[in-house]
Backbone bond lengths (Angstrom), bond angles and torsions (degrees), N, CA, C in turn:
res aa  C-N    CA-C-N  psi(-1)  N-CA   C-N-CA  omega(-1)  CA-C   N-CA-C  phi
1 X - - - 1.445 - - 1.530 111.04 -
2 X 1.380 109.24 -52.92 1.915 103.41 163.29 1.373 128.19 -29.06
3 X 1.506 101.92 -53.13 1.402 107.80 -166.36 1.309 100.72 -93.44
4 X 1.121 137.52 11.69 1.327 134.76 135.09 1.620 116.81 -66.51
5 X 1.105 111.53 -53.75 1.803 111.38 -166.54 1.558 88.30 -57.43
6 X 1.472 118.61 -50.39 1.352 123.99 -153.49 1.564 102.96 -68.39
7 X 1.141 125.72 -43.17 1.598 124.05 148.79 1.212 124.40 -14.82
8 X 1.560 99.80 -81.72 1.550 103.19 178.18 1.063 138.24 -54.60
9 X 1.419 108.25 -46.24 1.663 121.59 159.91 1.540 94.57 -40.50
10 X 1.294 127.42 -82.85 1.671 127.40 -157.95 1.459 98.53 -34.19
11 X 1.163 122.64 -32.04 1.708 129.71 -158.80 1.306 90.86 -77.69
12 X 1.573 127.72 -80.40 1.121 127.52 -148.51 1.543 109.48 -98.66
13 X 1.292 113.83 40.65 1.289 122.24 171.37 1.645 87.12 -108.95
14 X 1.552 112.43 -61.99 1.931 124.65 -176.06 1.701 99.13 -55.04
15 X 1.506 131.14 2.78 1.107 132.83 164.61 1.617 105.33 -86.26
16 X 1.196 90.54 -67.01 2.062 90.13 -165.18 1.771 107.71 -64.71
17 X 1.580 124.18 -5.95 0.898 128.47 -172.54 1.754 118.36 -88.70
18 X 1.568 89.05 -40.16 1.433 101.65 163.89 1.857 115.74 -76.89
19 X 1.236 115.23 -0.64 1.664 112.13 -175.02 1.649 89.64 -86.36
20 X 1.587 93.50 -58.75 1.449 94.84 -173.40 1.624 126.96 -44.11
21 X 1.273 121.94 -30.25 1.615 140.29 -177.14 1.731 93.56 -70.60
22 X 1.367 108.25 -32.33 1.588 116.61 -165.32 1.468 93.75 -77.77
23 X 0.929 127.94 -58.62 1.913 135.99 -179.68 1.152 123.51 -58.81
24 X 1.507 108.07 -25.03 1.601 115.36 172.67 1.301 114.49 -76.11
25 X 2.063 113.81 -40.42 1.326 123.99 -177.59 1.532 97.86 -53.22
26 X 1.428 138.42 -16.20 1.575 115.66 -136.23 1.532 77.91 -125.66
27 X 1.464 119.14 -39.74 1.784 111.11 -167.41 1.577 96.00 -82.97
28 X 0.947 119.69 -32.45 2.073 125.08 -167.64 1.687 88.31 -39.38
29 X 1.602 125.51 -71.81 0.850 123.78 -176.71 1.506 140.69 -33.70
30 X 1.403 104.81 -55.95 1.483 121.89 176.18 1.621 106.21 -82.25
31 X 1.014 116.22 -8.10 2.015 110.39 158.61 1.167 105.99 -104.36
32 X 1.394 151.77 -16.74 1.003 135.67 150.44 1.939 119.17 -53.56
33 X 1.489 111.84 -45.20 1.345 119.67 170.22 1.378 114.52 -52.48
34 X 1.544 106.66 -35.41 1.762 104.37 -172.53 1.752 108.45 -75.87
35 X 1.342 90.70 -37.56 1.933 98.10 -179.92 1.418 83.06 -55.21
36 X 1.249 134.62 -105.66 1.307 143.21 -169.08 1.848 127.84 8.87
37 X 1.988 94.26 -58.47 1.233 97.26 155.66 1.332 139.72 -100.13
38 X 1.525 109.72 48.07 1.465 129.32 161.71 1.772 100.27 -81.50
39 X 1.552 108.53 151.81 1.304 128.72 -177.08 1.561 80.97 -83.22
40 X 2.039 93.43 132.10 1.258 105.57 168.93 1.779 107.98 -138.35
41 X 0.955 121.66 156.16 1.414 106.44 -160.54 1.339 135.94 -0.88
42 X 1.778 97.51 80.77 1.858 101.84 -176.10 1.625 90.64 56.14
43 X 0.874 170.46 -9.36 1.642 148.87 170.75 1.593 108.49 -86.50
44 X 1.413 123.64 156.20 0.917 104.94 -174.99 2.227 93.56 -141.15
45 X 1.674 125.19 138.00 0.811 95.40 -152.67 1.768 75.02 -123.31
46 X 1.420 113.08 142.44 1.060 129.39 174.91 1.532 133.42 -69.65
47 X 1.436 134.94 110.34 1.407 112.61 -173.98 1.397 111.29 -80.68
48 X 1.366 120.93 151.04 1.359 137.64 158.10 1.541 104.46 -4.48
49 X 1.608 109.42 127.54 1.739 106.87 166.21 1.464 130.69 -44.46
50 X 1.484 102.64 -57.31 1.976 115.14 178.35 1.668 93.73 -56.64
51 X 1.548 130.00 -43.44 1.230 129.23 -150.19 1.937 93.98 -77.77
52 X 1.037 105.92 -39.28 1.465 100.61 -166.50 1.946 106.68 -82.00
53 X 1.385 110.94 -31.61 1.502 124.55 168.54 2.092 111.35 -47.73
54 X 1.366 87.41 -55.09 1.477 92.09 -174.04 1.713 108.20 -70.58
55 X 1.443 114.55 -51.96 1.776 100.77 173.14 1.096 123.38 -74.93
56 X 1.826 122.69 20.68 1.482 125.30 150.36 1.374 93.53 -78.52
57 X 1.200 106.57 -75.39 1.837 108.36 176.78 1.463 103.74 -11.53
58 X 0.950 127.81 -83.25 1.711 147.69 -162.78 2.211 89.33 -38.72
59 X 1.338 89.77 -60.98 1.872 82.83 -159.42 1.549 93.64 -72.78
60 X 1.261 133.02 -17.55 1.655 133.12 178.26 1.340 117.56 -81.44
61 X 1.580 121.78 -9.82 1.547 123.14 146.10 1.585 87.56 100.67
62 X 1.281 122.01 16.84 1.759 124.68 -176.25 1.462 99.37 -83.81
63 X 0.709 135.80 75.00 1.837 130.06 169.15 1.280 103.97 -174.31
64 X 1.413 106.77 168.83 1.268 120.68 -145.51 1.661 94.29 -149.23
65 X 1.650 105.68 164.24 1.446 109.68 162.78 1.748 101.81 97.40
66 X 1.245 105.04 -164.93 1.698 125.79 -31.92 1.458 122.19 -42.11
67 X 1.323 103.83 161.72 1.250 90.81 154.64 1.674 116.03 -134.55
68 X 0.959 99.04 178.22 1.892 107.09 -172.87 1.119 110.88 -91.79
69 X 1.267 135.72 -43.28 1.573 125.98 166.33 1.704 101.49 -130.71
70 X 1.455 80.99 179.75 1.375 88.91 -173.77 1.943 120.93 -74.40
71 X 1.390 94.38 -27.77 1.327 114.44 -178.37 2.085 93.28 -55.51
72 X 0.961 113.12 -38.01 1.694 119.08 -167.28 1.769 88.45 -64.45
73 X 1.242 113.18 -40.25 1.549 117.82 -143.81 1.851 104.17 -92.02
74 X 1.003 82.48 -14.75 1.769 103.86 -175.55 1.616 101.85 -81.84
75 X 1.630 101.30 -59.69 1.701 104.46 -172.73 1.190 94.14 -82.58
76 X 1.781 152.88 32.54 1.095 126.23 136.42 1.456 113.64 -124.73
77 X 1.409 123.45 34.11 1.287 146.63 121.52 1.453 127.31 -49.25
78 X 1.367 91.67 -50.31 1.806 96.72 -172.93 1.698 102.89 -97.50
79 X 1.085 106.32 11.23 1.835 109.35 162.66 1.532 123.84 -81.30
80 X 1.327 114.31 -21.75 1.131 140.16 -169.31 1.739 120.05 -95.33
């Protein structure tokens, strides 16, 4: 029975470990862009249009989610 729990655990630890590697691939990017458009000697470097639109969104409270299935994501489509 141990080496069962101890299994699974090994399993679904190499699960949340590989999500996390997955979330880093996707945020690494867009914090690297934000460092980027920090003012650096008097220059100032602009982020991407969609990129700078959506983290107004983000501080303007416009987003939504998550959601868990799609059925959630559907009926709060048609709320709107």
């Amino acid at each position: 029975m141990a080496t069962t729990t101890k299994s699974k655990t090994d399993r679904l630890l190499h699960e949340v470990l590989q999500e996390v590697r997955e979330v880093r691939a996707l945020v690494e990017p867009i914090s690297h862009a934000y460092r980027a458009s920090r003012v650096t000697k008097g220059t100032v470097k602009k982020l991407p249009t969609g990129l700078r639109q959506a983290l107004r969104e983000v501080r303007e409270g416009k987003i939504s989610g998550p959601f868990d299935t799609v059925d959630e994501f559907m009926a709060h489509l048609t709320k709107k």
